[in-house]
C-alpha positions as CSV (number, residue, x, y, z in Angstrom):
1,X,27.0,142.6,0.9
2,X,26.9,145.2,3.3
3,X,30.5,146.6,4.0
4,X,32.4,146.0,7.5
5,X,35.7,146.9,9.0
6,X,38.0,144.9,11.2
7,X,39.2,147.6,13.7
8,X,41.4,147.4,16.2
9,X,39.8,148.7,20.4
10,X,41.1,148.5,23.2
11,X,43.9,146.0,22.2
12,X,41.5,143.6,20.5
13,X,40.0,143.9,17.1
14,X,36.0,143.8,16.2
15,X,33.8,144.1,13.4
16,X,32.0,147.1,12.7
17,X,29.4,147.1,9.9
18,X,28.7,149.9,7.6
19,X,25.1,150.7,6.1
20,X,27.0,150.5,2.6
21,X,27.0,148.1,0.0
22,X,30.1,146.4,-1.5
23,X,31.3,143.8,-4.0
24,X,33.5,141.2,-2.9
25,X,35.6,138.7,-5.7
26,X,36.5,135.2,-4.9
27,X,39.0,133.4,-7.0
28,X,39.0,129.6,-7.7
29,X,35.5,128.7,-6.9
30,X,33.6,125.9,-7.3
31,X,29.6,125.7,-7.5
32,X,27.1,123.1,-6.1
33,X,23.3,123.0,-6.6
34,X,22.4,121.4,-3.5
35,X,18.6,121.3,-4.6
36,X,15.2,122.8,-4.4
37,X,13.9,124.1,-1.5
38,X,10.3,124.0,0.0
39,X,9.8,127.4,-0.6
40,X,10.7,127.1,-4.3
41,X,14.5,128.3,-4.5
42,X,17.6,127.0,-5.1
43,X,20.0,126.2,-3.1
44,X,23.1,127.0,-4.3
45,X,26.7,126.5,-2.3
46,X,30.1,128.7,-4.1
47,X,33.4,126.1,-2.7
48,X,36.7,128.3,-2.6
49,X,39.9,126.4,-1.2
50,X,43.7,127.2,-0.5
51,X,46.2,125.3,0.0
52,X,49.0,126.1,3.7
53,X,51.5,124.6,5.6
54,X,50.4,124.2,8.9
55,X,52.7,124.2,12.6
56,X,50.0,123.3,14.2
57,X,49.1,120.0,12.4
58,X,52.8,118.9,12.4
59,X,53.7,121.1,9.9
60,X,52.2,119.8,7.1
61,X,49.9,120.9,3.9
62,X,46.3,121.4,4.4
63,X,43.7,122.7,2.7
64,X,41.1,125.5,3.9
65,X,37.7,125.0,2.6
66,X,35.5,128.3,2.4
67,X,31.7,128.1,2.1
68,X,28.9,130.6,1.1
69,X,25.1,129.3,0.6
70,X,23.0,131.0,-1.2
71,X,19.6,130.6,-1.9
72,X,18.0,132.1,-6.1
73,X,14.9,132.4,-7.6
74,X,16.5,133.5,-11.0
75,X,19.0,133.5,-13.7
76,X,20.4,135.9,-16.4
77,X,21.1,135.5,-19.3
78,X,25.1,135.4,-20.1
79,X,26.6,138.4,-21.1
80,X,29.9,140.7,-21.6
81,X,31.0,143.8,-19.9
82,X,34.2,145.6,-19.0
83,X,35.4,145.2,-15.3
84,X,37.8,145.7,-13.0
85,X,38.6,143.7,-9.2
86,X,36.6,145.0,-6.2
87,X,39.8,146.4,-3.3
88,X,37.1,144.6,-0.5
89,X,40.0,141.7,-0.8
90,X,43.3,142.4,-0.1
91,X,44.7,138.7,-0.7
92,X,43.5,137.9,-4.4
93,X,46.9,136.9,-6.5
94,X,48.6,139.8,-8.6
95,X,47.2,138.6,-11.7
96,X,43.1,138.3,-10.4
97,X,43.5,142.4,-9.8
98,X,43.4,143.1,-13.6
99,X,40.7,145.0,-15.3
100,X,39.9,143.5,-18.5
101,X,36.6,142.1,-20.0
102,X,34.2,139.4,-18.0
103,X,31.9,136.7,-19.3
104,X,28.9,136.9,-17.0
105,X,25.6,135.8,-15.8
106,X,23.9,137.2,-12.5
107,X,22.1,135.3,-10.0
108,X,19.2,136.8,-8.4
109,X,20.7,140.9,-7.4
110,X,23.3,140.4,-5.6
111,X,25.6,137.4,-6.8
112,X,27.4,137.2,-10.3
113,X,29.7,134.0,-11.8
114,X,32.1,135.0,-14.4
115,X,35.3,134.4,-16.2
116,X,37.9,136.8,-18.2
117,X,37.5,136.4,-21.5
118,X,41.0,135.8,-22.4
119,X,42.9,137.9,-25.1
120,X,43.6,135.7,-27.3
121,X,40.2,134.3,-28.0
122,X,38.3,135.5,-30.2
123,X,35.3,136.7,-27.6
124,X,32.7,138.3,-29.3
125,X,33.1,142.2,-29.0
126,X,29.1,142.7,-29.0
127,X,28.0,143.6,-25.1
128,X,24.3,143.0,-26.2
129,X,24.2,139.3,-27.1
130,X,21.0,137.9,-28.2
131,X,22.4,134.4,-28.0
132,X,25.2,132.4,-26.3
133,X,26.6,131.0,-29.1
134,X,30.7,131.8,-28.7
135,X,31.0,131.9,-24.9
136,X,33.6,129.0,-23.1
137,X,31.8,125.7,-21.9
138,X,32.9,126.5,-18.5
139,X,29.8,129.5,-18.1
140,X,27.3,128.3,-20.7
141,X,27.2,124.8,-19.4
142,X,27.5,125.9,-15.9
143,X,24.4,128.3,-16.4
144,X,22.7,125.4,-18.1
145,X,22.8,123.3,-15.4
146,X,22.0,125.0,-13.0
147,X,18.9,126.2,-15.0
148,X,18.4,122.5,-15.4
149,X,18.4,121.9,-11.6
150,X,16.5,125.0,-10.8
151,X,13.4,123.5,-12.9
152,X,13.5,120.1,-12.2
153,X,11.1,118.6,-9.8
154,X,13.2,115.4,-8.9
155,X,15.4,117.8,-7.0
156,X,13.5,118.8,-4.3
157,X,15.5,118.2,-1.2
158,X,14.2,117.8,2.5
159,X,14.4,120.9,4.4
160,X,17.2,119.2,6.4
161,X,19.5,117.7,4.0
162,X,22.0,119.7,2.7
163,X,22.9,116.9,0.7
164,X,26.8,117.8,-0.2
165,X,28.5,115.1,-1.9
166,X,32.4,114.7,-1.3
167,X,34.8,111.5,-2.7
168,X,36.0,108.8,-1.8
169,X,39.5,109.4,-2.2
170,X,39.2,112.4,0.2
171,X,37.8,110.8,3.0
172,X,39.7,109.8,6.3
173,X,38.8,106.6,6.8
174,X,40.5,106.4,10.4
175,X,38.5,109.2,11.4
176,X,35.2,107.9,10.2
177,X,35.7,105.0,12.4
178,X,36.3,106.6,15.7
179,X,32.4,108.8,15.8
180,X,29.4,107.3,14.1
181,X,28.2,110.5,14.7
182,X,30.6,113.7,13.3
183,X,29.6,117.7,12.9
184,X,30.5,119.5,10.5
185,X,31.1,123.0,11.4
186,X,31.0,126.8,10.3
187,X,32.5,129.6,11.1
188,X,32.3,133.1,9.6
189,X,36.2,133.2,7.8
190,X,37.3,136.4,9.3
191,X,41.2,135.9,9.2
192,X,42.3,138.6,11.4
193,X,39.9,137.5,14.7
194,X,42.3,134.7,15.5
195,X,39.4,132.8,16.9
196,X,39.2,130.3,14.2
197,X,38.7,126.5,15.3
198,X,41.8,124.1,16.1
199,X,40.5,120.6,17.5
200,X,37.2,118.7,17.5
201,X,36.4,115.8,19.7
202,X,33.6,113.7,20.2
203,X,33.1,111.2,22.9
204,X,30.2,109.2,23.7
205,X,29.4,109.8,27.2
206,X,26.6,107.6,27.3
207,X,24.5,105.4,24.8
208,X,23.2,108.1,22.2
209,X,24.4,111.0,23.9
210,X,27.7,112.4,22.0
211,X,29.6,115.1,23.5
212,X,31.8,117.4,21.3
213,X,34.5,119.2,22.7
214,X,35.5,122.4,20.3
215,X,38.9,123.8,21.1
216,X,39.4,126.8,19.5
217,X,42.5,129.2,19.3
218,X,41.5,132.2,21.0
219,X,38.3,133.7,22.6
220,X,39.0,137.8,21.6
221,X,36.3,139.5,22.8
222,X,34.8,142.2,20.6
223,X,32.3,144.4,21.2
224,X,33.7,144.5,24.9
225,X,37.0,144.8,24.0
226,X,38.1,146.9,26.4
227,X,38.5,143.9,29.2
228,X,39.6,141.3,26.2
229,X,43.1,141.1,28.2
230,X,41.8,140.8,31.7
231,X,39.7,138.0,30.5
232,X,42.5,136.7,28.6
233,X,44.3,136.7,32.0
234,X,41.4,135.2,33.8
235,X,41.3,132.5,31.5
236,X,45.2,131.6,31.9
237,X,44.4,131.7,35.8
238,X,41.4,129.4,36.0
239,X,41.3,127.5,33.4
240,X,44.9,127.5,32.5
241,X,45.0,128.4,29.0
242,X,44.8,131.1,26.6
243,X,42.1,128.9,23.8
244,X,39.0,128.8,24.3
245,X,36.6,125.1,25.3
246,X,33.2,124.6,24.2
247,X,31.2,121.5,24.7
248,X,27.8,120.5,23.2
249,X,25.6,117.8,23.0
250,X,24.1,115.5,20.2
251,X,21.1,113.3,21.1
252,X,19.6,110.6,18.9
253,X,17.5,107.6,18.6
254,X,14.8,108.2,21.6
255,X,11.1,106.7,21.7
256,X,10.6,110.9,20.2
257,X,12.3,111.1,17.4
258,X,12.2,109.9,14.0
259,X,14.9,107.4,12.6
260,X,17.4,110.1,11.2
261,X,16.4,113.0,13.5
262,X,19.1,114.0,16.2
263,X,18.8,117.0,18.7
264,X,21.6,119.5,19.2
265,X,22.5,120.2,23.1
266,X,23.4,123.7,23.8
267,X,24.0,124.3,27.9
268,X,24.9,128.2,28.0
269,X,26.3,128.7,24.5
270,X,23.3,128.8,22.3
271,X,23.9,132.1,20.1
272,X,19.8,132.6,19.4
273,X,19.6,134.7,16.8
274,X,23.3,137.1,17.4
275,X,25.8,137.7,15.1
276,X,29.4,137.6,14.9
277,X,29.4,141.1,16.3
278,X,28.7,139.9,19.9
279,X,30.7,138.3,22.4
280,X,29.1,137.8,25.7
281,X,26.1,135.3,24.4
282,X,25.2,132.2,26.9
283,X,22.1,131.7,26.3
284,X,20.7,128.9,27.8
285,X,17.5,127.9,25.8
286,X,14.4,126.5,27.6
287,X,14.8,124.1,26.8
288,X,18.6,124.0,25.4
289,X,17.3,121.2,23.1
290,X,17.1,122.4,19.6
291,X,16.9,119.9,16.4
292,X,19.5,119.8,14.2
293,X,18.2,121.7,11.3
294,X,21.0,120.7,8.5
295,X,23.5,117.9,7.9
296,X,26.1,117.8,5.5
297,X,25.8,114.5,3.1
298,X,24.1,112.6,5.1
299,X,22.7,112.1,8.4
300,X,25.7,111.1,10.5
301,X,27.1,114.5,9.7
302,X,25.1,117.3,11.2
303,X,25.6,120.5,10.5
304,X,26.8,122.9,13.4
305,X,27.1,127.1,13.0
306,X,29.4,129.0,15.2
307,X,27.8,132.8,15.3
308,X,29.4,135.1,17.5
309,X,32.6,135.9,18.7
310,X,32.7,134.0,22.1
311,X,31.9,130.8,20.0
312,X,27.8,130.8,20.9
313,X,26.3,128.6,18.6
314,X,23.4,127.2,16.5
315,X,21.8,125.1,14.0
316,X,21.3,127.9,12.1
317,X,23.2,130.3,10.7
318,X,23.5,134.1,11.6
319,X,25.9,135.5,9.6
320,X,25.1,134.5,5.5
321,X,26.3,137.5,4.2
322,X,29.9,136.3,5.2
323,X,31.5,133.6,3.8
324,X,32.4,130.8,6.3
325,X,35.6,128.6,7.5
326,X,34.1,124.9,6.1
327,X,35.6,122.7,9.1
328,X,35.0,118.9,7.6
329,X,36.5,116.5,10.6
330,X,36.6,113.1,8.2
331,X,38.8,114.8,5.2
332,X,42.3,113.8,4.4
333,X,44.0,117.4,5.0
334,X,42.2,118.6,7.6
335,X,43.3,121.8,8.8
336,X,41.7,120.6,12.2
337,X,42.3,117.7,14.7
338,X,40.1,115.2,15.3
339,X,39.8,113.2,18.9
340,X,37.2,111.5,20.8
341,X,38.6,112.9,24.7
342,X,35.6,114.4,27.2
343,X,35.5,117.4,27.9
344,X,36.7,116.1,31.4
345,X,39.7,115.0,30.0
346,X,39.9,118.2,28.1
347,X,40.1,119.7,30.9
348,X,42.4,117.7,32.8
349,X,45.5,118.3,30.3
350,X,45.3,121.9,31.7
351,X,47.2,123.2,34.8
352,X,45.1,126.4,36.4
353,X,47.4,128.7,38.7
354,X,44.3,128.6,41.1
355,X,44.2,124.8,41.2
356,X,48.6,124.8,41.9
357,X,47.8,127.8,45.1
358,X,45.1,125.2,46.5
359,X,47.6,122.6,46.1
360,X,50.1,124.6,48.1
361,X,47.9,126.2,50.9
C-alpha cells in the first residue's frame, strides 16, 4: 500500500500520503472467500480483532472488528523465505516483531498469508519447493480452499451481496428486534483521528423510510486544520457538543424497486468519490438517492462506508488501501451503542449556549 503519515497541523492531526510503497503486517487474522465476482475475481475479506475494556460502554470488554476486502485473480504457490516484521505498525505484540523464517503464498502482487515456521518443527530447509508436502494444515488447506472457491462456478455471488456469515451465539438478539432494517458500517481504522464512531440509531420516521442517526466522537478537521478548534468551538455553541451528528436515510419497498433492493438517503453528506484526506465534503447528490450497493449477510443489513474525515459518506468505498473499523450493531460486544431515537430527539438531549442566550433575552 502506498505509505501515509498521521501529522500533527495546526493543533489537529491529518493524513498525508506518500508516493511510496510499504508493507504492513497484521497479526491474528482470519480469512473469508466471500465469492466470485461478475468480473471474474475473488472476493476475498482478511478479519483481524482485539479485545478492550471500554468507559464508554459501561466499562466493559468489547471486541474491535477490523476489515480489509480484497479482490484476486491468482494464487502462488506456497513457499519459504527468511523475514523480518515491517516497522509500518507500531502496536504488533513483542513476540510478532521477530525475524525468523515464513511459510508463504502470495495473492495477486500486493497481499501475502503466512505463518512462522516454528523452530522446533522440522520445516523443510529447501526455499525452492516443488511440492507442498511438509507445510502445517493451517496454509496448505487454507490455500486449497480458497483455490477451491476461486474455481468453482456455484460461487458466484450477486454484485450486491457481500454475503458474510456470522453465528448464532454472537448475535444480539435484543437488538435485532428493535430495526428490521440495520447498517452495518465502515470506517477507515486510523487510531489517532479520534473520529471513530460511538452510537448508531435507527428510527422509523415513517412506513419504509428509516432514519439513522450516527454519533460519532469527534469531527477533527484535516486538511483545514488550521480552524479545527474554532469549529470545535462553533459546534459546542450551536449545537452544544463537541461529537459529531450525522443522519441518513434508508428507503425500501416502493412500486420501483425490486423486493430486496433499498436506497440509501444522503442530504448533504454524500462523500462522491473523496477520501479520508478531506474534510469539508456535503455534497448533496441530484438526486441524494443512491442504491445500496452492498449488504452484509443478508438484505436487512446494508452496508454503509464512511470516507472522509467530516463523516461524508457512501455506498461505496474510497479508501481500500486502508483497513477499516467493522462497526456490526446486532453483535454481543459491540464496541458501539445501538438505539432507535430521531435525530430530533438526538438533538434535543443537547443544550446549545445560543438556544440558553435566546432563552434569556
Amino acid at each position: 500500500m502506498n505509505k501515509y503519515d498521521v501529522v500533527e497541523r495546526g493543533g489537529s492531526r491529518k493524513v498525508e500520503w506518500r508516493d511510496e510503497l510499504v508493507i504492513v503486517d497484521w497479526d491474528n487474522c482470519s480469512l473469508d472467500v466471500v465469492g466470485k465476482l461478475e468480473d471474474g475475481k475473488t472476493k476475498i475479506v482478511l478479519r483481524s480483532k482485539t479485545s478492550r475494556n471500554s468507559d464508554y460502554m459501561g466499562d466493559k470488554p468489547v471486541e474491535l472488528y477490523y476489515m480489509l476486502g480484497i479482490d484476486v485473480s491468482n494464487i502462488s504457490n506456497v513457499y519459504e523465505e527468511p523475514y523480518k516484521i515491517s516497522n509500518v505498525r507500531k502496536n504488533l505484540p513483542g513476540r510478532a516483531r521477530s525475524a525468523g523464517t515464513r511459510r508463504v503464498f502470495r495473492l495477486d502482487q500486493d497481499y501475502w498469508i503466512w505463518e512462522w515456521i516454528e523452530s522446533d518443527k522440522n520445516a523443510n530447509e529447501n526455499n525452492d519447493l516443488k511440492r507442498e508436502e511438509g507445510f502445517s494444515n493451517s496454509i496448505k488447506d487454507l490455500r486449497k480452499y480458497i483455490i477451491d472457491e476461486m474455481s468453482s462456478n456455484s460461487r458466484r455471488i450477486p454484485s450486491d451481496l457481500f454475503n458474510v456469515q456470522v453465528g448464532d451465539t454472537q448475535l444480539n438478539a435484543e437488538i435485532i428486534t428493535k430495526s428490521k432494517i440495520i447498517p452495518v458500517i465502515y470506517q477507515p481504522s486510523i487510531d489517532s483521528l479520534q473520529n471513530f464512531l460511538r452510537e448508531v440509531h435507527c428510527s422509523e420516521i415513517e412506513p419504509n423510510v428509516l432514519e439513522v442517526s450516527l454519533l460519532f466522537e469527534n469531527e477533527q478537521l484535516r486538511r483545514h486544520g488550521l480552524v479545527n478548534q474554532i469549529y470545535e468551538a462553533f459546534r459546542l455553541f450551536f449545537y452544544g457538543r463537541k461529537i459529531d451528528v450525522e443522519s441518513l436515510r434508508i428507503k425500501m419497498h416502493n412500486e420501483d424497486m425490486k423486493k430486496n433492493e433499498k436506497l440509501f438517503e444522503f442530504t448533504n453528506i454524500y462523500s462522491s468519490d473523496y477520501g479520508i484526506e478531506e474534510d469539508t465534503i456535503h455534497d448533496n447528490s441530484d438526486p441524494p438517492e443512491v442504491k445500496v450497493k452492498h449488504y452484509f449477510s443478508n438484505y436487512n443489513y446494508p452496508i454503509l462506508f464512511i470516507n472522509t474525515s467530516n463523516h461524508a459518506m457512501a455506498e461505496h468505498d474510497n479508501n481500500q488501501e486502508l483497513w477499516k473499523w467493522e462497526y456490526i450493531p446486532f453483535l454481543n460486544n459491540a464496541p458501539i451503542k445501538f438505539g432507535t431515537e430521531s435525530r430530533r430527539r438526538i438533538d434535543s438531549t443537547f443544550s446549545p449556549f445560543f438556544r440558553k442566550l435566546l432563552q434569556i433575552f
